[in-house]
N, C-alpha and C positions, 0 to 999 in steps of 0.2 A: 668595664665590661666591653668586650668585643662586639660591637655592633654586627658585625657579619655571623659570628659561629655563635655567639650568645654568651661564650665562655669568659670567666672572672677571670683577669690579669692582673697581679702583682707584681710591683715594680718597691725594689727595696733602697733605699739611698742612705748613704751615710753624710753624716753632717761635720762640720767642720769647725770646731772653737778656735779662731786666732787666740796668742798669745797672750794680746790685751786683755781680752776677756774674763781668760784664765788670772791674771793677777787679779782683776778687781773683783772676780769671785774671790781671791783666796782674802783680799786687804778685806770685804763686807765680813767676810766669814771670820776676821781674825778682830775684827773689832778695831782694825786700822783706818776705817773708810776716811776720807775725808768729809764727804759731803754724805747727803742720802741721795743714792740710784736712783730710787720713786721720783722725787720732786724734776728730776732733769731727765727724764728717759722719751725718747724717742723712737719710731716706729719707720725704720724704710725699706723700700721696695726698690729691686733695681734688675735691669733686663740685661746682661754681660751674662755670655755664654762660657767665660774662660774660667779657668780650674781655678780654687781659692786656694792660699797659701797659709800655713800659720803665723806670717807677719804681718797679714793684712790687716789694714786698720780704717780702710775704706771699700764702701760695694766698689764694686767696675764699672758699673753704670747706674749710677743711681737716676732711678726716674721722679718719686716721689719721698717726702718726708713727713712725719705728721707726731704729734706729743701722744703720748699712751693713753687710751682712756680710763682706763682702768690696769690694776694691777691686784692682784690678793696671793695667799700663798695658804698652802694647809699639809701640813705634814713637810716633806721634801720635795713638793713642786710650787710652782710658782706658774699662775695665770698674768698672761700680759693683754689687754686688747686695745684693737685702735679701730676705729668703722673711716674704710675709707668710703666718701660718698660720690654718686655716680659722676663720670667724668674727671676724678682726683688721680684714680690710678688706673687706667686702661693699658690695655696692651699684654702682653704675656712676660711673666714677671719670671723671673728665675735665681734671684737671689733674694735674701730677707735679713736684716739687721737691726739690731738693738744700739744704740746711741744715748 
């Protein structure tokens, strides 16, 4: 919301799946996995302002890293969370990745 005129601003962003990703969705979904994603997944945060690529297989600037705390799924989405606690991740975060 606009602090000055009161009026509600949306702002729309597209998101971006590197490559990686995409395979190890398609290997979980094929029954190819090697391992299970739950047991090893990871939660980072990172503040690089530069455009992502579809080869990227690392943030730009990763600031913090932390193991998932949870994970569930229901239907075709999948809940991921991680509680960063104070002082873990400050600062203005601009990128997010699953590991």
């Amino acid at each position: 919301m606009d602090i000055v005129t009161g009026e509600k601003r949306q702002i729309k962003k597209d998101n971006l799946i590197p490559t990686v990703a995409k395979t190890a969705f398609a290997a979980q979904m094929s029954g190819d996995n090697v391992t299970d994603i739950g047991d090893n997944l990871y939660v980072a945060l990172g503040s690089s302002v530069v455009a992502v690529a579809a080869g990227d297989t690392q943030l730009g600037e990763e600031v913090v890293r932390k193991v998932a705390s949870s994970t569930s799924f229901s239907g075709a989405i999948c809940s991921i969370a991680t509680f960063f606690a104070a002082g873990e991740a400050t600062g203005t975060h601009r990128e997010f990745g699953l590991f």
